[in-house]
RODO-2510 file (C-alpha; in nm, 4 decimals, decimal comma):
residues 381
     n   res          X          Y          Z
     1     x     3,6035   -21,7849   -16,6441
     2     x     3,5034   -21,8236   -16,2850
     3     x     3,1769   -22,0382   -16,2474
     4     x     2,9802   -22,1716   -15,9381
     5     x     2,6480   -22,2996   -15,9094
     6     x     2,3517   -22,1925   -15,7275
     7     x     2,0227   -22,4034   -15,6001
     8     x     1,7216   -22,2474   -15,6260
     9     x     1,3714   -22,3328   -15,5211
    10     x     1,1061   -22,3972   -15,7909
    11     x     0,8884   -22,0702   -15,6115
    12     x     1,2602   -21,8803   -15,5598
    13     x     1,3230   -21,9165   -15,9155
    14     x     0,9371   -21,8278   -15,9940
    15     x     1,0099   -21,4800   -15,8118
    16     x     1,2970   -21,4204   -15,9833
    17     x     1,1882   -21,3884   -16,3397
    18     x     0,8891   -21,2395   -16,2265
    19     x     1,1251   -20,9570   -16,0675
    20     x     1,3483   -20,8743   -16,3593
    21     x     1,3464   -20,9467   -16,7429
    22     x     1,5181   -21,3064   -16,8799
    23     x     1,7719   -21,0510   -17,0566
    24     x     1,8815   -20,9091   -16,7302
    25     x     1,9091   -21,2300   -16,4952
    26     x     2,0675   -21,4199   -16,7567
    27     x     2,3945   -21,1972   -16,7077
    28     x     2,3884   -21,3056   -16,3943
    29     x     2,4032   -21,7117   -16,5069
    30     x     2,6055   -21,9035   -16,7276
    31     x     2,2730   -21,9229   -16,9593
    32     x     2,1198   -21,7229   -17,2477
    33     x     1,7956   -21,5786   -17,2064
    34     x     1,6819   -21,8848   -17,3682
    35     x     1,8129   -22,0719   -17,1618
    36     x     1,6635   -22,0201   -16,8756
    37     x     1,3365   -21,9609   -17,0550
    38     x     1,4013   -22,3751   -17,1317
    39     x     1,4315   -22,4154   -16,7468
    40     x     1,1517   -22,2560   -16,6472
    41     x     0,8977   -22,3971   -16,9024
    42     x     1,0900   -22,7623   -16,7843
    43     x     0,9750   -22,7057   -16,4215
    44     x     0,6235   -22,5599   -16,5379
    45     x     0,6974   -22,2074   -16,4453
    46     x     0,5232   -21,9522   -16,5629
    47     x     0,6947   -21,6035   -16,7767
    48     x     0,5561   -21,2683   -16,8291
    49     x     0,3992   -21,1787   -17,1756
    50     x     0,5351   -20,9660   -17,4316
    51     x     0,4939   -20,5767   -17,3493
    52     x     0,4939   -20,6954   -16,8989
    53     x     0,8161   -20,4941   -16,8361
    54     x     0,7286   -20,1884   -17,0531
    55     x     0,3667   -20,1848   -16,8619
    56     x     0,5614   -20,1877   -16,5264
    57     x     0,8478   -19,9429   -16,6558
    58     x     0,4742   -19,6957   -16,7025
    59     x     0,2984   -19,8010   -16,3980
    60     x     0,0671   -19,9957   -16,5816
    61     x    -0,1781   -20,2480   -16,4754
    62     x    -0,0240   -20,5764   -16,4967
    63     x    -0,1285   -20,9330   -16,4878
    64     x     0,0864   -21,1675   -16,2375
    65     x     0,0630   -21,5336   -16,2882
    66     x     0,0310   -21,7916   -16,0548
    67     x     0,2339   -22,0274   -15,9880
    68     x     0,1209   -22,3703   -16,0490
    69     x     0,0961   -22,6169   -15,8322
    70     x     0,4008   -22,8690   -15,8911
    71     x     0,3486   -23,2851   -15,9802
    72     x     0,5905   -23,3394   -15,7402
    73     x     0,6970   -23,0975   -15,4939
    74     x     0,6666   -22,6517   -15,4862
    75     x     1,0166   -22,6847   -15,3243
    76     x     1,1494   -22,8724   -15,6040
    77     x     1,5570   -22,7982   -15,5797
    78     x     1,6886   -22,6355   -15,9557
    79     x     2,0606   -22,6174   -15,9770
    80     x     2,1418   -22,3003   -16,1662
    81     x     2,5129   -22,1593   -16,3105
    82     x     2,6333   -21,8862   -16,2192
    83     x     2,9201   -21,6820   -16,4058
    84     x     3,1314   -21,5004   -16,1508
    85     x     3,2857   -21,2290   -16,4361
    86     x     2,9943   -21,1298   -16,5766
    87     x     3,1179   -21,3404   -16,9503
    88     x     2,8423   -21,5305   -17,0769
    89     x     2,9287   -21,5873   -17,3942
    90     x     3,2337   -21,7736   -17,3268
    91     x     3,0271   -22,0501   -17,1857
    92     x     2,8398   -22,0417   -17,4863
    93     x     3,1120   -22,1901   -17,7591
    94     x     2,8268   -22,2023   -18,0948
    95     x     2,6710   -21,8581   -17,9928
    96     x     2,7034   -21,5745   -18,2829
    97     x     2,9027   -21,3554   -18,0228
    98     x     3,1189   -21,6582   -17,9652
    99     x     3,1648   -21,7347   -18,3413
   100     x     3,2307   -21,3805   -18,4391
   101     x     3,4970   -21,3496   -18,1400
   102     x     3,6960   -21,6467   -18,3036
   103     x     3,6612   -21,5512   -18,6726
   104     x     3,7813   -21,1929   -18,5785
   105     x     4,0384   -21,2979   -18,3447
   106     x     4,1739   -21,5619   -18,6271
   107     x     4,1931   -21,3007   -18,8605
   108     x     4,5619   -21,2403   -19,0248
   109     x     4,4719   -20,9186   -19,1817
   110     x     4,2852   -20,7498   -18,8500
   111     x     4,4949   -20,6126   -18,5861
   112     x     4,3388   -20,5104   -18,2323
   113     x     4,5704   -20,2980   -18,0864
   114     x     4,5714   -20,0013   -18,0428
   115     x     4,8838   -19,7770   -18,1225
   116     x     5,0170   -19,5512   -17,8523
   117     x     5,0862   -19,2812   -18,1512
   118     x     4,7929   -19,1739   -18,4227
   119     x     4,9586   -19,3267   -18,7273
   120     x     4,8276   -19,3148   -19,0817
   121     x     4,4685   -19,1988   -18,9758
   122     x     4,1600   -19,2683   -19,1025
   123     x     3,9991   -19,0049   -19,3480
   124     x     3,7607   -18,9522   -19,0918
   125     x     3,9980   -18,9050   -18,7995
   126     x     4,1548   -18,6454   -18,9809
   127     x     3,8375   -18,5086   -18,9663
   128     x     3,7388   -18,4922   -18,6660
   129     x     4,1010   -18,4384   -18,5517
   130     x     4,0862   -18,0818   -18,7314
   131     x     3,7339   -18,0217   -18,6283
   132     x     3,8035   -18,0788   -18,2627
   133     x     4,0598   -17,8661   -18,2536
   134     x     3,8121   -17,5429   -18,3161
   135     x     3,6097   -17,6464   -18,0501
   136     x     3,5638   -17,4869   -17,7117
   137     x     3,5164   -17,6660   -17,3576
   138     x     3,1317   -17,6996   -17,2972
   139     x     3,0704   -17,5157   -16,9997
   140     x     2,7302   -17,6660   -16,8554
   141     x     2,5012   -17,8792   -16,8755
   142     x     2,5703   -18,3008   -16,9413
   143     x     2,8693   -18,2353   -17,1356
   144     x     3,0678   -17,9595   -16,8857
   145     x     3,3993   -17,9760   -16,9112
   146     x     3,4410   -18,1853   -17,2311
   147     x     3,4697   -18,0412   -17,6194
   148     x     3,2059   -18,2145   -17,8655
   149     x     3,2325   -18,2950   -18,1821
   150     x     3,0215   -18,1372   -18,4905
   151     x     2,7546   -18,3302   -18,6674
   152     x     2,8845   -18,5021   -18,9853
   153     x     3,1903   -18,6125   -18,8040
   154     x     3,2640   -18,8971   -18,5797
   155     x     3,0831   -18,8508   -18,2410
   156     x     3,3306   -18,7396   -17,9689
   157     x     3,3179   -18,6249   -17,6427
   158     x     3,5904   -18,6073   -17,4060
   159     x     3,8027   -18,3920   -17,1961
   160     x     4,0790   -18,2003   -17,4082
   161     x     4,3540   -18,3903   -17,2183
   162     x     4,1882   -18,7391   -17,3791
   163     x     4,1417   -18,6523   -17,7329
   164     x     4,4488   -18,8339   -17,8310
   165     x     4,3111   -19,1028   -17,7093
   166     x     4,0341   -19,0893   -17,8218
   167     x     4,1217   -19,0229   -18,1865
   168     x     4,3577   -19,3501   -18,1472
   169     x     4,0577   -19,5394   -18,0430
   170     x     3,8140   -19,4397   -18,2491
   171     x     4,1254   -19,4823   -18,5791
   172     x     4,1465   -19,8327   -18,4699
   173     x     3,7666   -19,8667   -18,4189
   174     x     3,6932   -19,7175   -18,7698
   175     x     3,9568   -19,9687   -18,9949
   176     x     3,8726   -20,2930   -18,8050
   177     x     3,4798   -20,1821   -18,9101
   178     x     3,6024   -20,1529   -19,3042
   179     x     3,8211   -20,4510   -19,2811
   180     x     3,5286   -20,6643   -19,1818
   181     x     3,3465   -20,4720   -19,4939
   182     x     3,0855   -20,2261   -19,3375
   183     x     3,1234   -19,8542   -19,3118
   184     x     3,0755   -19,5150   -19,1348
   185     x     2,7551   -19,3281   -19,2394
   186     x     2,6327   -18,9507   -19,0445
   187     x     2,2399   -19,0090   -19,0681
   188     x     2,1471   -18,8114   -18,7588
   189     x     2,4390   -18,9075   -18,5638
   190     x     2,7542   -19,1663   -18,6209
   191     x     2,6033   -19,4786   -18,7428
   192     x     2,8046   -19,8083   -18,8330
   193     x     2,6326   -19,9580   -19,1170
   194     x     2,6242   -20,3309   -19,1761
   195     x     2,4150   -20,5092   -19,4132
   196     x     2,1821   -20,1928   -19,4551
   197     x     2,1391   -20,1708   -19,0474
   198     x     2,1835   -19,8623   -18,9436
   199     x     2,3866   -19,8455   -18,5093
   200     x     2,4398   -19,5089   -18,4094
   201     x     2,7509   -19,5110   -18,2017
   202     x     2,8969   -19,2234   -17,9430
   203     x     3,2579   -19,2465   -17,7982
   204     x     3,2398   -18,9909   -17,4830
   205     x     3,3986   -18,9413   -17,1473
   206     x     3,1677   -19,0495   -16,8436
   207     x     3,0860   -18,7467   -16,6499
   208     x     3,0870   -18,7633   -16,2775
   209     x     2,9053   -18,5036   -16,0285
   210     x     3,0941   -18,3387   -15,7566
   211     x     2,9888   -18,1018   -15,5328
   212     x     3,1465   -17,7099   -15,5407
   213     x     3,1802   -17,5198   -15,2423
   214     x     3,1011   -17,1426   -15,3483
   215     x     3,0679   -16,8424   -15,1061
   216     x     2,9943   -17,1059   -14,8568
   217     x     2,6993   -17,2537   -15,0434
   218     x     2,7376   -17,6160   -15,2103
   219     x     2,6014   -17,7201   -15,5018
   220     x     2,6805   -18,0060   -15,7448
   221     x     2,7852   -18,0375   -16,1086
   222     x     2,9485   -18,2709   -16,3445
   223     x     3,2553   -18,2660   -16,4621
   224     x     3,5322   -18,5412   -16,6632
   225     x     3,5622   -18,9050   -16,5019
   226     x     3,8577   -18,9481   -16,7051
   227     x     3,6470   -19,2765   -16,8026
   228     x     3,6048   -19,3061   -17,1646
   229     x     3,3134   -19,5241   -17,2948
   230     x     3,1771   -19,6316   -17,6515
   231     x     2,7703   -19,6205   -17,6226
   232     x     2,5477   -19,8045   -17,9101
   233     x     2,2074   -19,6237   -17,8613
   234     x     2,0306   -19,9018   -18,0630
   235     x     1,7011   -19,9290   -17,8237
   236     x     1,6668   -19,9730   -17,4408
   237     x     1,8677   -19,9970   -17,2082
   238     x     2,1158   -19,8456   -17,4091
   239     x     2,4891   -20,0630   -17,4549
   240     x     2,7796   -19,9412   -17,3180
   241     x     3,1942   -20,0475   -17,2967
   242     x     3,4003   -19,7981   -17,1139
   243     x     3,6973   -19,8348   -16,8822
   244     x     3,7249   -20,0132   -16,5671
   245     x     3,9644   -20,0608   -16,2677
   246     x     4,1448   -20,3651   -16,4617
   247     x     4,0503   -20,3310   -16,8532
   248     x     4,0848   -19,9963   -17,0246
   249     x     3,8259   -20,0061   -17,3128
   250     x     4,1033   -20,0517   -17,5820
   251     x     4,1214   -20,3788   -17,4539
   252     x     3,7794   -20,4722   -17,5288
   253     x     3,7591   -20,3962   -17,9144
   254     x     3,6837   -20,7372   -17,9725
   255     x     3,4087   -20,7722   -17,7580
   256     x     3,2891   -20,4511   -17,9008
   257     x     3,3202   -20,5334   -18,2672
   258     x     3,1835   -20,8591   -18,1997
   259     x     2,9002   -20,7222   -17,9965
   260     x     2,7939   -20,4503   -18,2870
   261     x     2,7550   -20,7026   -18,5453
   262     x     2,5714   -20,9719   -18,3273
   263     x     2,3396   -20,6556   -18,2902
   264     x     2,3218   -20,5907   -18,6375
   265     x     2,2348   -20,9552   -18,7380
   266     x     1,9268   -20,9870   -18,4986
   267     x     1,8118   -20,6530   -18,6028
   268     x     1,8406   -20,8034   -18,9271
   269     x     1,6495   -21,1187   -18,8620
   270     x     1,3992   -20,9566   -18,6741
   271     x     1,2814   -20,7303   -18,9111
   272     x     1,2658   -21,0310   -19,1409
   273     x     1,0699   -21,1836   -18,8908
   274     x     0,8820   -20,8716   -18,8806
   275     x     0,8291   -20,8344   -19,2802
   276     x     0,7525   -21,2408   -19,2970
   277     x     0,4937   -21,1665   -19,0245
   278     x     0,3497   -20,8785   -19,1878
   279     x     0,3451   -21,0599   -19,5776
   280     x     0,1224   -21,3673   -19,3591
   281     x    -0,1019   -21,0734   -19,2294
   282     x    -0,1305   -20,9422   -19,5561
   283     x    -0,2128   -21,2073   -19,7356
   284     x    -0,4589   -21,3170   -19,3752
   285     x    -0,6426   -20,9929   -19,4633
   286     x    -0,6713   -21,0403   -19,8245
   287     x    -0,8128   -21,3475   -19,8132
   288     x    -1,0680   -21,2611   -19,5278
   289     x    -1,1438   -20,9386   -19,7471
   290     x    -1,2150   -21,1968   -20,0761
   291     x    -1,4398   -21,4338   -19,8522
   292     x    -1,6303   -21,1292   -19,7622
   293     x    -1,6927   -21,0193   -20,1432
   294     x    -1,7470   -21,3557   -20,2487
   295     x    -2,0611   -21,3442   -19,9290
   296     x    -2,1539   -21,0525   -19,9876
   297     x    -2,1905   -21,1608   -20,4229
   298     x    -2,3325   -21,4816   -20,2901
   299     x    -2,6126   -21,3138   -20,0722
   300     x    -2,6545   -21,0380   -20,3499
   301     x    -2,7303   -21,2965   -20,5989
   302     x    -2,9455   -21,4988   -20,3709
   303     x    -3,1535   -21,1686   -20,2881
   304     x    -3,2001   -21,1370   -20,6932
   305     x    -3,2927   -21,4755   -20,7153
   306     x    -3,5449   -21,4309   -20,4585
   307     x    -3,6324   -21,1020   -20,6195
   308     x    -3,6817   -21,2449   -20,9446
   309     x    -3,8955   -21,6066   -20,8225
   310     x    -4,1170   -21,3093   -20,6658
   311     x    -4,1562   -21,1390   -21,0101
   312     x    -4,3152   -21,5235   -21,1431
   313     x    -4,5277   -21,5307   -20,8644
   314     x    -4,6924   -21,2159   -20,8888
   315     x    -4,7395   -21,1818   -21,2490
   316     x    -4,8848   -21,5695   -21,2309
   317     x    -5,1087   -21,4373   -20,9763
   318     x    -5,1889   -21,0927   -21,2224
   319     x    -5,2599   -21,2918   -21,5076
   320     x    -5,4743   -21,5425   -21,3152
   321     x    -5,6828   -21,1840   -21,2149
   322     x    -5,7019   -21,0527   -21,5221
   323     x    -5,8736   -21,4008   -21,6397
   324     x    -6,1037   -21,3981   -21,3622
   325     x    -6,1907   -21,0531   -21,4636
   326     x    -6,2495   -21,1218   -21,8179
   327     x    -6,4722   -21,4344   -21,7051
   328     x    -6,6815   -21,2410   -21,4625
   329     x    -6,7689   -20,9471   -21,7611
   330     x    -6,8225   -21,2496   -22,0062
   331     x    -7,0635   -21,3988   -21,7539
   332     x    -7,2049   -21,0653   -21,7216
   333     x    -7,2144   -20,9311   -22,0949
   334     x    -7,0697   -20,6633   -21,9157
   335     x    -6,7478   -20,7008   -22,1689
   336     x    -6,7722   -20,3502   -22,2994
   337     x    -6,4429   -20,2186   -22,5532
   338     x    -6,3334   -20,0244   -22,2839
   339     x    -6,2595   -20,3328   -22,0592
   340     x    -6,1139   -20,5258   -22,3851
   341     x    -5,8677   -20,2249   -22,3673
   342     x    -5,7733   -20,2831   -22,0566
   343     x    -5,7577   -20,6413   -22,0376
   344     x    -5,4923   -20,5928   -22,3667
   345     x    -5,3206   -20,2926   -22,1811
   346     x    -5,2931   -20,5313   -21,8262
   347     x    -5,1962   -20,8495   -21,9953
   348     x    -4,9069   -20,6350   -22,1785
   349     x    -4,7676   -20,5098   -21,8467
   350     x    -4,7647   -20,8763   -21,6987
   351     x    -4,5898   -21,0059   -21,9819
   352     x    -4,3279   -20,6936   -21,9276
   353     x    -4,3270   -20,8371   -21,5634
   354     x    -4,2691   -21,1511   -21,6625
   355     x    -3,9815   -21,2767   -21,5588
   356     x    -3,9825   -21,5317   -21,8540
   357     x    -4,0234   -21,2830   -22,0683
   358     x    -3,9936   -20,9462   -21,9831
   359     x    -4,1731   -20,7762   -22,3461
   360     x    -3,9942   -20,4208   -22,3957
   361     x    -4,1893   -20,1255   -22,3653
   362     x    -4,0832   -19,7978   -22,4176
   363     x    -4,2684   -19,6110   -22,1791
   364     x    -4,0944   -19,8773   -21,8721
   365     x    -3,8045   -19,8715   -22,0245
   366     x    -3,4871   -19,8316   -21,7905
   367     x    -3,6986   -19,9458   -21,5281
   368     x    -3,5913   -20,2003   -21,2767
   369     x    -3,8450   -20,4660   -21,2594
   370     x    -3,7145   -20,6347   -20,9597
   371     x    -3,7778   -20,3039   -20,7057
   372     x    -4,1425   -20,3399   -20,8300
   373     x    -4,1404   -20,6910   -20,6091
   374     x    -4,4356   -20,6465   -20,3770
   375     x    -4,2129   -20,8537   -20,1263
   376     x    -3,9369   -20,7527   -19,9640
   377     x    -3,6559   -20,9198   -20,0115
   378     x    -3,4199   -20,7181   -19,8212
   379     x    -3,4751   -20,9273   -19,5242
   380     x    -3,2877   -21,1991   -19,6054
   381     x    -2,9256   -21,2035   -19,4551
***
C-alpha cells in the first residue's frame, strides 16, 4: 500500500471535518473514522452532532462550532496519513474487515476464483439462468439496453452479451456466502442473510449516457457501460464494487464478502445497542411513572389526612355548640322537649361526624363524610 503523510494546521484540520463527515475523510487517511475522531478531540477540536449532515443534506438550520482557542498555538502543525490506494483497512491489521479478510483468505475449503465456464451451478443460478433467458431488452428508462431479472430470483441486470458473466459471478458469489454458513433469502429484493440481518444485494451493469443524433436533433440516453457492479443498498450512501481500469470486480470477492459481513455485524451490534438503549429507557420510564404514583398516593393520603384532622375539628367545635346551647336554654328555663329533641338529634350527627367514631346511621349511610369538610383541602399540592 502506498502511504505519505500530510501536515495540517490545527484550524485546516478544524475545516475539514466540518466540510465532510469522519466516514468520508477517513478514506482519504490511513485512519478509521475513529481515528481521527481521537485526533481531533487530542487537539481540542470540535465535531458536528449526531443528525449535522442529514440537516445540511435538507437545508436545515445548522449549528457551527467554534473553534477554540488553542493552549499553545491555533497553528499547531498535526501530521496526518494519508493512503494513496484508497485501502484503509490494510493499515488497520486487528480491524473486523482485516480479520475477516485473513480468516476467509486462510480458508482450505473456500475458493475465490472465479471459473471462466458456469460449472455445477447453484440452484439459484439455474434459476435465474432459465428466467433470464425469457426476458426482453428494457427499452427505456434507467435500465435501457439491459434484461432484468424477475422478483424471487437473484437480482440481475446486465447487457445480454454479459450474462455469462454475470451468472459466473454471482455462482461464485452465492457458494462462498453458504460456505461461510449464511444464505440467499427474496424479501422484497435479493437479500444475503447473516445472523438474522437482512442486505439486499443487486449485481447490474453501470449505465452510461450518450448523446443520439436524430433528424438532426440531439438528445441523450443511457445505455450499457459494459461495467458490471455488485450494489448493497443497506442505508446511505449506498455501497458499491464494480470494475475498474486495473481490477475487474471478480477480483474483489474478498473484499466484498468481507465487506458484507463487517456490515452485517455492526448492524447487528447496533441494534443491540439500540434494544439495550431502549430496555434502559424502559425501565427510565417505569420507574419515573412509579415515583409519580407513589406522589400522587402520598399527596392523596396526605389530603385525607388533612380531610379527616378537619372532620375532629369541626365536630369538637359542633359539640362544644351544642353545649353552649343546652347551657344558655338551662339558664333560661327555656329547655322545652322540642330543643331536648334536637340537642339528641345534633349530638347523634356529631358523633356520625366523628372521626373517632363515626356512629352508623341509616339515613347517611353511603355518604362520604370527608366531602362534608367545611375546609378545603384541595389546595394542598
Amino acid at each position: 500500500m502506498k502511504e505519505s503523510s500530510k501536515t495540517l494546521t490545527r484550524k485546516e484540520l478544524y475545516d475539514l471535518v466540518w466540510s465532510s463527515p469522519l466516514t468520508k475523510l477517513a478514506k482519504e487517511f490511513s485512519y478509521s473514522d475513529s481515528g481521527l475522531r481521537k485526533i481531533c478531540k487530542k487537539h481540542n477540536i470540535p465535531l458536528p452532532k449526531a443528525g449535522y449532515w442529514s440537516k445540511i443534506k435538507y437545508n436545515k438550520k445548522v449549528i457551527k462550532v467554534p473553534l477554540p482557542i488553542s493552549k499553545k498555538n491555533q497553528n499547531d502543525e498535526i501530521e496526518i496519513r494519508i493512503d494513496k490506494e484508497n485501502n484503509r483497512e490494510k493499515s488497520h491489521p486487528n480491524s473486523i474487515i482485516a480479520q475477516l479478510k485473513k480468516e476467509i483468505r486462510n480458508s482450505k475449503e473456500i475458493s475465490l476464483n472465479v471459473p471462466d465456464r458456469l460449472s455445477n451451478p447453484d440452484p439459484l443460478i439455474k434459476k435465474v439462468k432459465e428466467d433470464l433467458k425469457n426476458k426482453k431488452v428494457n427499452q427505456w428508462g434507467n435500465t435501457n439496453g439491459l434484461i432484468d431479472s424477475s422478483n424471487g430470483v437473484v437480482n440481475i441486470c446486465v447487457a445480454k452479451p454479459n450474462i455469462p458473466r454475470a451468472l459466473r459471478f454471482m455462482d461464485t458469489f452465492i457458494k462462498l456466502i453458504k460456505k461461510r454458513g449464511y444464505h440467499i433469502e427474496f424479501n422484497n429484493g435479493t437479500c444475503v442473510v447473516i445472523n438474522d440481518e437482512y442486505l439486499k444485494i443487486r449485481f447490474r451493469e453501470v449505465s452510461k449516457r450518450v448523446v443520439v443524433n436524430e433528424n438532426n436533433w440531439e438528445r441523450s440516453e443511457l445505455v450499457p457501460s459494459g461495467i458490471l457492479s455488485l450494489r448493497l443498498d443497506d442505508g446511505y450512501p449506498e455501497k458499491q464494487w464494480r470494475d475498474s481500469e486495473k481490477k475487474p470486480i471478480e477480483s474483489k470477492l474478498l473484499t466484498i464478502i468481507a465487506s458484507i459481513e463487517t456490515k452485517a455485524m455492526l448492524n447487528k451490534k447496533r441494534k443491540l445497542e439500540w434494544a439495550k438503549q431502549k430496555e434502559q429507557q424502559e425501565k427510565q420510564r417505569k420507574k419515573e411513572e412509579e415515583l409519580k404514583k407513589l406522589k400522587e398516593t402520598e399527596l392523596l393520603n396526605f389530603r385525607e389526612l388533612f380531610k379527616t384532622a378537619n372532620r375532629w375539628h369541626e365536630s369538637q367545635y359542633l359539640r362544644n355548640y351544642i353545649k353552649k346551647y343546652r347551657q344558655f336554654a338551662e339558664k333560661t328555663n327555656t329547655l322545652t322537649k322540642e330543643k331536648k329533641k334536637w340537642i339528641d338529634w345534633a349530638l347523634e350527627k356529631v358523633d356520625w361526624y366523628d372521626p373517632f367514631i363515626e356512629k352508623e346511621l341509616e339515613l347517611l349511610s353511603n355518604i362520604d363524610r370527608n366531602t362534608l369538610t367545611t375546609k378545603n383541602s384541595n389546595t394542598l399540592y
